[in-house]
C-alpha positions as a Markdown table, in Angstrom:
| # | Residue | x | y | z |
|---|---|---|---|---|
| 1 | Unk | 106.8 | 157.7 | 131.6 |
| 2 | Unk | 108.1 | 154.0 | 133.3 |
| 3 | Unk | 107.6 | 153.8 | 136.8 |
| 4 | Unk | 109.0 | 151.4 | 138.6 |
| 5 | Unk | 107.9 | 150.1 | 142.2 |
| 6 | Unk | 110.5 | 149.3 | 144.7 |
| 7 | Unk | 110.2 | 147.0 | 147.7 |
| 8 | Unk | 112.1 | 149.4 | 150.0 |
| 9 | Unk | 113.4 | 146.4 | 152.1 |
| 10 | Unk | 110.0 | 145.5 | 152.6 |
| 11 | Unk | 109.9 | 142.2 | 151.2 |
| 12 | Unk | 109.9 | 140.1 | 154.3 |
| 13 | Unk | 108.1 | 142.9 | 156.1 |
| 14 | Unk | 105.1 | 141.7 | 154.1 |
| 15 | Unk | 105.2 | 138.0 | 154.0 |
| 16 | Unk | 104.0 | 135.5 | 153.5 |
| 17 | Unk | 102.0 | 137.6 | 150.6 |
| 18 | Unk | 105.3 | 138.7 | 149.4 |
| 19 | Unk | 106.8 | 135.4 | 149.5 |
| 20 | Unk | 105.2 | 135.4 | 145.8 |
| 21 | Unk | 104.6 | 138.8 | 144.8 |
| 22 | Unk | 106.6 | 142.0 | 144.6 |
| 23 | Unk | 105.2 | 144.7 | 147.9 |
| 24 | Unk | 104.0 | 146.9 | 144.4 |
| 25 | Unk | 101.5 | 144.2 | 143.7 |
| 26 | Unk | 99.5 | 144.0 | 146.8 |
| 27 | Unk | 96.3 | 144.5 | 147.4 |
| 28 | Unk | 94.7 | 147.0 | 149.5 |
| 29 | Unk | 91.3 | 148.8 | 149.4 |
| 30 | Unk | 89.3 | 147.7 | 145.7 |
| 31 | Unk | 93.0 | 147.6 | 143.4 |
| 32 | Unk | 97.1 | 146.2 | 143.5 |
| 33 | Unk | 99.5 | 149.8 | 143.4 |
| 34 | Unk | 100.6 | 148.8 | 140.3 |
| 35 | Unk | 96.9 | 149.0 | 138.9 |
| 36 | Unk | 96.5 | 152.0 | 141.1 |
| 37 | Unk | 99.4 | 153.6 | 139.2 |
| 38 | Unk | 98.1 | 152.6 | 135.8 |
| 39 | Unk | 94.9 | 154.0 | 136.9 |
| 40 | Unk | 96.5 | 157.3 | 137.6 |
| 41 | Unk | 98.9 | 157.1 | 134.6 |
| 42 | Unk | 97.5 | 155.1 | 131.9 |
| 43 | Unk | 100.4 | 155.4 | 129.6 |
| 44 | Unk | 102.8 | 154.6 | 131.7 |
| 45 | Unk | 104.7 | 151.6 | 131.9 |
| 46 | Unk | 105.0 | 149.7 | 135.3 |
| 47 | Unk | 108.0 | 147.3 | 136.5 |
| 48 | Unk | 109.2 | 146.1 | 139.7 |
| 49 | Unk | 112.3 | 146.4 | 141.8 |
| 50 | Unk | 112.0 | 143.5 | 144.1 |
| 51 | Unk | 113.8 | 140.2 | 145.0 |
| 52 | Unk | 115.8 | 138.2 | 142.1 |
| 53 | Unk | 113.5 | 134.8 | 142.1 |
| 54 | Unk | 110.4 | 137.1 | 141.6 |
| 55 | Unk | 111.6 | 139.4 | 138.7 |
| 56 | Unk | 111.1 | 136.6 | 135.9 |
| 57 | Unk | 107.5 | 137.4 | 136.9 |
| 58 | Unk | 107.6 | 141.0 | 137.8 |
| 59 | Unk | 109.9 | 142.2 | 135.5 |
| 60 | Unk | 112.3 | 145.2 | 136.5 |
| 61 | Unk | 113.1 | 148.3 | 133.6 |
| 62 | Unk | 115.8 | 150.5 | 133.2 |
| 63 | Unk | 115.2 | 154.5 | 132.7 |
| 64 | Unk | 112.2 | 154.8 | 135.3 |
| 65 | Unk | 111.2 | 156.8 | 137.8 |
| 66 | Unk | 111.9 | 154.8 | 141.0 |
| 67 | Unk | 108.5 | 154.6 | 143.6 |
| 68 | Unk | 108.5 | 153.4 | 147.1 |
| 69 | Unk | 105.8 | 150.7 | 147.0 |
| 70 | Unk | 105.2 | 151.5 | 150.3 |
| 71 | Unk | 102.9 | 154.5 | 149.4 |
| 72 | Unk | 99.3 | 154.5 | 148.3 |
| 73 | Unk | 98.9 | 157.2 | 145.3 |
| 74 | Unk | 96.4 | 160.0 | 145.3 |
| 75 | Unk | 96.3 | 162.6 | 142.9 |
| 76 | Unk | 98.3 | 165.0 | 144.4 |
| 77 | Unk | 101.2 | 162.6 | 145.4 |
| 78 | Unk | 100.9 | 161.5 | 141.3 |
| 79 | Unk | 101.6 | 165.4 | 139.9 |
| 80 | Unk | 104.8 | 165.5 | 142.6 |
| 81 | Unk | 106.3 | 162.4 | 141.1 |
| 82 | Unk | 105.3 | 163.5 | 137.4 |
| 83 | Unk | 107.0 | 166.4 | 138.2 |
| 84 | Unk | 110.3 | 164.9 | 139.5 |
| 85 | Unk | 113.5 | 166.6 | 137.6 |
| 86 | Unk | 116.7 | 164.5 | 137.0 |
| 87 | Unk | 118.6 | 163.6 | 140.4 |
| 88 | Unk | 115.7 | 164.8 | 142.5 |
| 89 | Unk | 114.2 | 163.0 | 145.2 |
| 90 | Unk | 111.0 | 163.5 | 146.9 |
| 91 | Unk | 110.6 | 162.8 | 150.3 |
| 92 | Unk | 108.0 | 162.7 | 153.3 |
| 93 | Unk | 107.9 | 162.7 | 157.1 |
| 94 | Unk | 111.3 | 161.5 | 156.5 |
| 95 | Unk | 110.8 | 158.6 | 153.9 |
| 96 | Unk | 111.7 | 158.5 | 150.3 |
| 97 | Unk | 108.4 | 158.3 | 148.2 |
| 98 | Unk | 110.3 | 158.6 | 144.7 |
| 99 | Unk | 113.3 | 159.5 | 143.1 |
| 100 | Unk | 114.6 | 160.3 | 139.4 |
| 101 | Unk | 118.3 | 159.5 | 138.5 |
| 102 | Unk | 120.7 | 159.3 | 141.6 |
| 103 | Unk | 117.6 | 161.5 | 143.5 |
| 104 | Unk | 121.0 | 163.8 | 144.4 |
| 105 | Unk | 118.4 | 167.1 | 145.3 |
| 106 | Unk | 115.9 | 167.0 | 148.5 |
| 107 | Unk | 112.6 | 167.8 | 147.2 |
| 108 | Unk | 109.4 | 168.0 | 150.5 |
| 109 | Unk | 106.5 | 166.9 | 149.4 |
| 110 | Unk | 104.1 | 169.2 | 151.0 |
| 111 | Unk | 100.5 | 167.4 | 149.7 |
| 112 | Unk | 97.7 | 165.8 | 150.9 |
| 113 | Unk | 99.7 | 162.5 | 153.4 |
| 114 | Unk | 99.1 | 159.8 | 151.0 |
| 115 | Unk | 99.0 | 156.4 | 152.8 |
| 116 | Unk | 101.8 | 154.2 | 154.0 |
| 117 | Unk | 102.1 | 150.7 | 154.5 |
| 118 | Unk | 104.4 | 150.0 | 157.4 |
| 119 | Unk | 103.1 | 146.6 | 158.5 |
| 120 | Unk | 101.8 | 143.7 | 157.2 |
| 121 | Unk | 99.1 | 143.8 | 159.6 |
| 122 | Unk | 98.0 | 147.7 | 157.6 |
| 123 | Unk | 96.9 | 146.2 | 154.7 |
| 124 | Unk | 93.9 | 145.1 | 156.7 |
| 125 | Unk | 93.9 | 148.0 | 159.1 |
| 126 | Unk | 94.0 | 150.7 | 156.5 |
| 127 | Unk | 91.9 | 149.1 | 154.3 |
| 128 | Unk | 89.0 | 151.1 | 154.7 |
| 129 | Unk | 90.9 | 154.4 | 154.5 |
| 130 | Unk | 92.7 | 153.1 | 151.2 |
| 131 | Unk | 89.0 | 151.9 | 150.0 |
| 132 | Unk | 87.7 | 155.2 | 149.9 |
| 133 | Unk | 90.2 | 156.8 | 148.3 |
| 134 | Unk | 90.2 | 154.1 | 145.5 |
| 135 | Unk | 85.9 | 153.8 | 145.4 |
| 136 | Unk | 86.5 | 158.3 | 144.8 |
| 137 | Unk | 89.1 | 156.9 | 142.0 |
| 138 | Unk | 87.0 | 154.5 | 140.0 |
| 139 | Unk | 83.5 | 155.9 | 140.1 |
| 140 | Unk | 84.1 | 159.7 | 139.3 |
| 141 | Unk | 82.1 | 160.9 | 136.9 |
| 142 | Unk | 80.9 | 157.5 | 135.8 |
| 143 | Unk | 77.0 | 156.2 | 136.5 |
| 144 | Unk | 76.5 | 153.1 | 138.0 |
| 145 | Unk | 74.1 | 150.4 | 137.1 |
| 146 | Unk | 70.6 | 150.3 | 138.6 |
| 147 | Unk | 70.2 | 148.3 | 141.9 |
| 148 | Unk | 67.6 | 145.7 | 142.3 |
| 149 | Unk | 64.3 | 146.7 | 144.1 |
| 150 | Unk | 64.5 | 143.7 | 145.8 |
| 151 | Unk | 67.6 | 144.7 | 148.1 |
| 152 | Unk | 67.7 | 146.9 | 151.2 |
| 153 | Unk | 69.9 | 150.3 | 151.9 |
| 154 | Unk | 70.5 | 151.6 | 154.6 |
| 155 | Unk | 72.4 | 154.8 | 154.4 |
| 156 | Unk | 73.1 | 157.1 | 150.9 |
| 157 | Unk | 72.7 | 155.0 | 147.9 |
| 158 | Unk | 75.1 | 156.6 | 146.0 |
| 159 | Unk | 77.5 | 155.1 | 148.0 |
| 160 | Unk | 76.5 | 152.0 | 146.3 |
| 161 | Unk | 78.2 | 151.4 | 142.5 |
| 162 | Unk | 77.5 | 148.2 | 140.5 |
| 163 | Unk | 80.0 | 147.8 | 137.3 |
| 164 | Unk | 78.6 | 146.0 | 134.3 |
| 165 | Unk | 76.9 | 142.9 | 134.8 |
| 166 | Unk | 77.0 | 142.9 | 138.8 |
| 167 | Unk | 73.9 | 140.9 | 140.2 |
| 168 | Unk | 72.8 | 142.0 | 144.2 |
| 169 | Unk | 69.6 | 140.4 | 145.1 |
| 170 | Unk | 67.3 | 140.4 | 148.2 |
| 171 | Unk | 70.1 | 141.5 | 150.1 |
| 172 | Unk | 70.7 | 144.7 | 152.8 |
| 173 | Unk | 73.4 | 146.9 | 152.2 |
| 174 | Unk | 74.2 | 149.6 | 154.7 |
| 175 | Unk | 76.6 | 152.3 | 153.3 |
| 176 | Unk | 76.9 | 154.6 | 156.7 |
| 177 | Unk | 80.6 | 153.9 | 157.3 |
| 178 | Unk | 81.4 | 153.7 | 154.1 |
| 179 | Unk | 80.7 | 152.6 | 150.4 |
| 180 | Unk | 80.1 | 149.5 | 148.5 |
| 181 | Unk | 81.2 | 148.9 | 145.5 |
| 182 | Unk | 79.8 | 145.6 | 143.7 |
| 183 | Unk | 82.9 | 144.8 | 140.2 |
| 184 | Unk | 82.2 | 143.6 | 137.3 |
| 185 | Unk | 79.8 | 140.4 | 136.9 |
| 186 | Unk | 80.1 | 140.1 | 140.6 |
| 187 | Unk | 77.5 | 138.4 | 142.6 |
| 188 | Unk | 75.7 | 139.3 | 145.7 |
| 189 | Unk | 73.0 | 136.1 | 146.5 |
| 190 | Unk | 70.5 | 136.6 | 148.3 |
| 191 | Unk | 69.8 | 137.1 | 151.9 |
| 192 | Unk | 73.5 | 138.7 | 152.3 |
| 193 | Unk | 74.2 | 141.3 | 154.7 |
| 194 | Unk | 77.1 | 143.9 | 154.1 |
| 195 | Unk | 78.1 | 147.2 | 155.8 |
| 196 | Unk | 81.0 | 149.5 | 154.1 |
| 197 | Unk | 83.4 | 150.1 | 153.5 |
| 198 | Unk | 83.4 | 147.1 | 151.2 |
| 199 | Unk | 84.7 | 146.1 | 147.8 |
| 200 | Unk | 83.9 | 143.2 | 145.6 |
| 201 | Unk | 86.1 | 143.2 | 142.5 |
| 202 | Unk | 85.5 | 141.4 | 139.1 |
| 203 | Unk | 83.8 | 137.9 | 139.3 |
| 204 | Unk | 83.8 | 137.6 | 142.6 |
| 205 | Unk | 80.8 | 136.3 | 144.5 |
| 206 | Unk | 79.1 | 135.8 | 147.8 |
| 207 | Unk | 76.9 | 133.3 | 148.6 |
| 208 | Unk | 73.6 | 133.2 | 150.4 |
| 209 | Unk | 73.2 | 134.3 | 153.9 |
| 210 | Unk | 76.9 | 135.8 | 153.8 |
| 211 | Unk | 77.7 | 138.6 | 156.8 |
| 212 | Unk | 80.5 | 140.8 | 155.6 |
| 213 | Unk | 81.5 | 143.9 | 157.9 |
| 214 | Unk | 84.0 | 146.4 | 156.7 |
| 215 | Unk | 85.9 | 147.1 | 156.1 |
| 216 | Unk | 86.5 | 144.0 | 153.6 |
| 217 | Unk | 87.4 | 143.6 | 149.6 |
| 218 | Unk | 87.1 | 140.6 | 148.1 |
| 219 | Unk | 89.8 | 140.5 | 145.0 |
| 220 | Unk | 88.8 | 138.8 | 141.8 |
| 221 | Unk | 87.0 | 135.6 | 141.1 |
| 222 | Unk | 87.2 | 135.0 | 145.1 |
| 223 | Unk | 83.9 | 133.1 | 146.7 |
| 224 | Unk | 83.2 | 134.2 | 150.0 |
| 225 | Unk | 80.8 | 133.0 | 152.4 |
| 226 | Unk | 79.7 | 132.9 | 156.4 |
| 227 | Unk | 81.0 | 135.9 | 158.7 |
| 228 | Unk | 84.1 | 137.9 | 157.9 |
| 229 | Unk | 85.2 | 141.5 | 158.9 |
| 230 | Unk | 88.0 | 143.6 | 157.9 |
| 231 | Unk | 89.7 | 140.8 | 155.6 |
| 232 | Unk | 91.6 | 141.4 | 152.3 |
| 233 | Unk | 91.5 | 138.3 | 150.0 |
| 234 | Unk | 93.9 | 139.2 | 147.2 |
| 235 | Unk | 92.1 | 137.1 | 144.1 |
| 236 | Unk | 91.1 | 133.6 | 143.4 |
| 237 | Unk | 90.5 | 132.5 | 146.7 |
| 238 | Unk | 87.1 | 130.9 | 148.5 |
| 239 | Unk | 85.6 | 130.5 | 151.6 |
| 240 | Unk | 82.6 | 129.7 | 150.4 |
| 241 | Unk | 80.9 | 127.9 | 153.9 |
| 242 | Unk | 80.2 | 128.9 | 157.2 |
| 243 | Unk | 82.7 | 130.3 | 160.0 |
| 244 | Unk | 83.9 | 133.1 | 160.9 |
| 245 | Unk | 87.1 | 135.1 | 159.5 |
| 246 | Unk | 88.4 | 138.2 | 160.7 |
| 247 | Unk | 91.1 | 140.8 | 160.5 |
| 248 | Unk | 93.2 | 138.7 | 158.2 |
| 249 | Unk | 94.9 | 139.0 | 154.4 |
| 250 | Unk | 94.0 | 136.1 | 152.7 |
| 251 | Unk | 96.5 | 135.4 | 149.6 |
| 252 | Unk | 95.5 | 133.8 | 146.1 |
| 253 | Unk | 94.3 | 130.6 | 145.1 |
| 254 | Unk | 93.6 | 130.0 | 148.7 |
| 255 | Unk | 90.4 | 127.5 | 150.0 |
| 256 | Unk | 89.1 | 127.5 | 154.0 |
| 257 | Unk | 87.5 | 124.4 | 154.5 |
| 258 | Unk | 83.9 | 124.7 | 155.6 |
| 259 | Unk | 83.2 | 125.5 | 159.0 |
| 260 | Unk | 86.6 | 126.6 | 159.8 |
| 261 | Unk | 87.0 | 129.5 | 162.3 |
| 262 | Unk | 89.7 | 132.4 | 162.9 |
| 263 | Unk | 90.6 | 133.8 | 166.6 |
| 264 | Unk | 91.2 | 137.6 | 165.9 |
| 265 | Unk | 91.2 | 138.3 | 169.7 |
| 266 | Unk | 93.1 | 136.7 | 172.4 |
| 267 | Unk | 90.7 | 135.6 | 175.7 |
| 268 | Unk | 92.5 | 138.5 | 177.8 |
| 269 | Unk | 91.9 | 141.1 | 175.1 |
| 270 | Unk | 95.4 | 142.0 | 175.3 |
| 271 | Unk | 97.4 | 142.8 | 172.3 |
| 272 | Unk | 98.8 | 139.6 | 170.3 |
| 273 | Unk | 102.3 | 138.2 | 169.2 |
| 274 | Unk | 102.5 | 136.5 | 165.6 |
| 275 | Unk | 105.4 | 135.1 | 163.3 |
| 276 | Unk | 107.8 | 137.5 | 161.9 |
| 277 | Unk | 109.7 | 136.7 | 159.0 |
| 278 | Unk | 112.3 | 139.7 | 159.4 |
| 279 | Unk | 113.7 | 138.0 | 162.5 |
| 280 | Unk | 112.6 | 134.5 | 162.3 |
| 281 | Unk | 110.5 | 134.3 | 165.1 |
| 282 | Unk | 107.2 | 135.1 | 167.2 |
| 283 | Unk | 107.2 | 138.8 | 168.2 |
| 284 | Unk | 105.3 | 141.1 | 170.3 |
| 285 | Unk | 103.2 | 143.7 | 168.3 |
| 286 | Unk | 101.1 | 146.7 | 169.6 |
| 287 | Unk | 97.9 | 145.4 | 167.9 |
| 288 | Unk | 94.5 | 144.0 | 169.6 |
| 289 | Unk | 92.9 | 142.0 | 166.8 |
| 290 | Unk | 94.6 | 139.8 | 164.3 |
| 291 | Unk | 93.2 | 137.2 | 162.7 |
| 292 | Unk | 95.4 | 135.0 | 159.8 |
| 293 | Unk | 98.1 | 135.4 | 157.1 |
| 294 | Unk | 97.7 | 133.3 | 154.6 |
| 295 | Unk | 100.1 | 132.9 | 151.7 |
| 296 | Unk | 99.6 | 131.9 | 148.1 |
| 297 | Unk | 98.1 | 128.5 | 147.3 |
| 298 | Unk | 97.7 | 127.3 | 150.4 |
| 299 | Unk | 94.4 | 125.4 | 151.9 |
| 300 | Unk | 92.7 | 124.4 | 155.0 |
| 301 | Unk | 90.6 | 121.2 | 156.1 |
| 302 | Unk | 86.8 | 121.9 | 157.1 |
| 303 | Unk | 86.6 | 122.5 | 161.2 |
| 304 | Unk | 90.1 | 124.2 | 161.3 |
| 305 | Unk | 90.4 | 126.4 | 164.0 |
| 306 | Unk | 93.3 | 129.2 | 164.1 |
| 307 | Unk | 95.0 | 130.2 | 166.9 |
| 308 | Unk | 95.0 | 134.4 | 167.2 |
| 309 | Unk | 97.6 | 136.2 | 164.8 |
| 310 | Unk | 98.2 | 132.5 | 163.0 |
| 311 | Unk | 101.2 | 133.0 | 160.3 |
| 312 | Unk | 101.0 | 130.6 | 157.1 |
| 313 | Unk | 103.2 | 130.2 | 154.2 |
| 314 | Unk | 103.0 | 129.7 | 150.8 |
| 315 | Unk | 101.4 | 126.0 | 149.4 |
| 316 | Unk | 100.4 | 124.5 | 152.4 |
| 317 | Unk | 97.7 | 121.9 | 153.3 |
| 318 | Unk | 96.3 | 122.3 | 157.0 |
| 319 | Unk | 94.1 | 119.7 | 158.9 |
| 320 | Unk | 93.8 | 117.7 | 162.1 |
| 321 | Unk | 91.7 | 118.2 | 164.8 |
| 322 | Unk | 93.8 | 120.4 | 167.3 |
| 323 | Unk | 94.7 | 124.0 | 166.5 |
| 324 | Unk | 97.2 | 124.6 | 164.4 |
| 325 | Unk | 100.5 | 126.2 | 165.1 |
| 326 | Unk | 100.9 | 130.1 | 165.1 |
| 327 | Unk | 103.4 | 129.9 | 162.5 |
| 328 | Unk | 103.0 | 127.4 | 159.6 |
| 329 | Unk | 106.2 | 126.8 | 157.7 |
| 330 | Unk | 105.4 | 126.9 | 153.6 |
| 331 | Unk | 105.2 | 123.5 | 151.6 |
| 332 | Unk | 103.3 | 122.3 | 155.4 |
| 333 | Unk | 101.4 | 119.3 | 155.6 |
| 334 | Unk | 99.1 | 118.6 | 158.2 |
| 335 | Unk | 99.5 | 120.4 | 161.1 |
| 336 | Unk | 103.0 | 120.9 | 160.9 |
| 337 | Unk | 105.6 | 117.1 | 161.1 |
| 338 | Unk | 105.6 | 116.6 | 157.4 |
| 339 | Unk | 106.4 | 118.4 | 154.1 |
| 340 | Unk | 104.2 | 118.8 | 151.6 |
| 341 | Unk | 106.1 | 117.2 | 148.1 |
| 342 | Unk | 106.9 | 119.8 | 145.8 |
| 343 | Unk | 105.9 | 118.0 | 142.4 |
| 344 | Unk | 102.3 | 117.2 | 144.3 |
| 345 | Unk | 102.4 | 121.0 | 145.5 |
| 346 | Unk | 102.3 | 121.9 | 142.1 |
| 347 | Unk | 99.7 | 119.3 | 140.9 |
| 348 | Unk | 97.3 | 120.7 | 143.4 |
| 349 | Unk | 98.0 | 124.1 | 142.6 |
| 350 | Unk | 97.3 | 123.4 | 138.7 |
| 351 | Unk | 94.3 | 121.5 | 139.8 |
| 352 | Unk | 92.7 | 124.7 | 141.3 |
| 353 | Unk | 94.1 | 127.0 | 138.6 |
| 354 | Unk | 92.4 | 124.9 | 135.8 |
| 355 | Unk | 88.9 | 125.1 | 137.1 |
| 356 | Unk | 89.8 | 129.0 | 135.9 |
| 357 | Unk | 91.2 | 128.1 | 132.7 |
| 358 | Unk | 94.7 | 128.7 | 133.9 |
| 359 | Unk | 97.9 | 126.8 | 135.1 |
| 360 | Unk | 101.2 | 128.0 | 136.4 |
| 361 | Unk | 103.6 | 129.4 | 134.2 |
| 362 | Unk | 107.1 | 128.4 | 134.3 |
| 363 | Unk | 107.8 | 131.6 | 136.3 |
| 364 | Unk | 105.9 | 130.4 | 138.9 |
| 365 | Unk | 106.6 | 127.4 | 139.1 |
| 366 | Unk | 110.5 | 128.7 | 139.2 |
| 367 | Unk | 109.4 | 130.8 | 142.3 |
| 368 | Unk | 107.6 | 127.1 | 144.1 |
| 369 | Unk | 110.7 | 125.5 | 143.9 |
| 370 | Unk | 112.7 | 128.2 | 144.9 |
| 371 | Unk | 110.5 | 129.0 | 147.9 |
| 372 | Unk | 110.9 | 124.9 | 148.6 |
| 373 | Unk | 114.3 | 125.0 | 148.6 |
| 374 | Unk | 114.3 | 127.6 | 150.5 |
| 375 | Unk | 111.9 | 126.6 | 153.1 |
């Protein structure tokens, strides 16, 4: 079976995260979809149907059963689609969830209401719902790895799962709204303090003294220290000092600066307007707390403090001493006057990516420039 994951018109819905990335390759609760629908489907083969610039990268196939990205799988949503005949469509509350052929024949899917992502703002808002679901997913039937006596839980322990290799110690772990799931060789130092639902994926680590509420998942190889609640860092990002971060979707290869801090709540407590890329401009939204958006790639000096509902692109570099802007145009130096070069946008990107053993590939370098020219 191929299954391919269409954007839906959601590409600018979701940016700045899908400045650089298909909608199908986001990540919400502990996985991307598209490992979410391997996980469901292991022989399957996944593609993309998403903007031109990005399919180098996220290659598109022929002959598959198309998928609105927009859903979050369970296991009943995953027989409906298997079960798709030629030319049928299935649909939900009125959306198309997937089609086969021209998806000519109406077909109700009358399962349990798998998630949807609307908003850019519900892939931290229904992240803990999502998290669930996936932390059911992974650890069925499987046995964890013994915890340290040296930790604290508070709440069912078997809510708690360590993979291979995950290291927790001295720390207090508090599973009463939801699980925890530690990924393979993660790190949990000691003195940290977590409450579910929370995810830490493969490699990723948090440093000593960290407070984490949920419900937060820290993608792979991120570094992650201070205060944070409710954030989603996709991979390969760090915020590895003090200050606080919260209700924001952090991108990869991302670094906060220590000591920087994120408004998530206006002064008034009334609801917040932020940047939307759909209709190039700030926007009123129906949502209370919102932290950042932080595209691919880009960084922030120590001390940076960010306005409520702050928007920023892909490969930026933020510093100064005031507050930023609330929207911070990609390829931004500074707080905003200049532009940062392209060929030392890339050098700095590479210089991250080696300390991992990797560097861009042509693809995505093809994507920066596109992006810059774009900007």
């Amino acid at each position: 079976m191929n299954i391919q994951l269409h954007d839906n018109d959601k590409h600018l819905v979701f940016a700045p995260l899908t400045l650089t990335r298909p909608v199908g390759n986001l990540r919400v609760g502990i996985f991307t979809n598209d490992a979410r629908w391997k996980l469901f489907l292991p022989d399957a083969s996944i593609s993309f149907e998403t903007e031109d610039y990005l399919q180098e990268k996220f290659p598109n196939s022929n002959n598959s059963i198309c998928v609105n990205a927009c859903f979050i799988p369970n296991e009943e949503l995953v027989v409906a689609v298997s079960n798709l005949s030629e030319n049928e469509v299935l649909m939900h509350d009125g959306m198309w969830v997937a089609r086969s052929g021209t998806g000519e024949f109406s077909v109700e899917y009358l399962g349990k209401a798998p998630t949807q992502l609307l908003e850019r703002w519900d892939l931290y808002q229904k992240n803990g719902d999502v998290l669930k679901q996936d932390f059911d997913l992974i650890t069925a039937s499987r046995q964890t790895v013994q915890l340290s006596s040296t930790n604290t839980i508070i709440g069912d322990p078997n809510l708690i799962f360590l993979e291979e290799g995950a290291c927790v110690e001295a720390s207090v772990l508090n599973t009463q709204a939801g699980p925890i799931y530690i990924g393979k060789n993660a790190e949990v130092m000691e003195g940290s303090l977590i409450r579910g639902p929370f995810a830490m994926c493969e490699s990723s680590g948090l440093k000593m003294g960290s407070k984490v509420y949920g419900s937060t998942t820290l993608g792979p190889y991120c570094k992650v220290g201070g205060e944070v609640n409710n954030v989603v860092f996709q991979a390969y990002s760090n915020k590895g000092h003090d200050g606080f971060l919260g209700n924001s979707i952090i991108g990869e290869w991302c670094n906060l600066g220590a000591d920087s801090n994120t408004s998530n709540l206006k002064n008034n407590y009334g609801k917040v307007k932020t940047y939307l890329y759909t209709t190039k401009s700030i926007a009123q939204t129906d949502v209370q707390f919102m932290g950042i958006f932080m595209g691919d790639h880009s960084k922030c000096g120590i001390n940076t403090m960010f306005n409520t509902a702050t928007v920023v692109g892909v490969s930026c570099n933020v510093f100064g001493a005031a507050f930023p802007p609330k929207y911070i145009p990609s390829f931004t130096w500074g707080m905003g006057e200049d532009v940062y070069d392209l060929t030392k946008a890339i050098e700095s990107a590479n210089n991250m990516m080696v300390r991992r053993d990797k560097q861009l590939t042509e693809a995505e370098i093809s994507i920066f420039k596109y992006l810059f020219d774009k900007k």
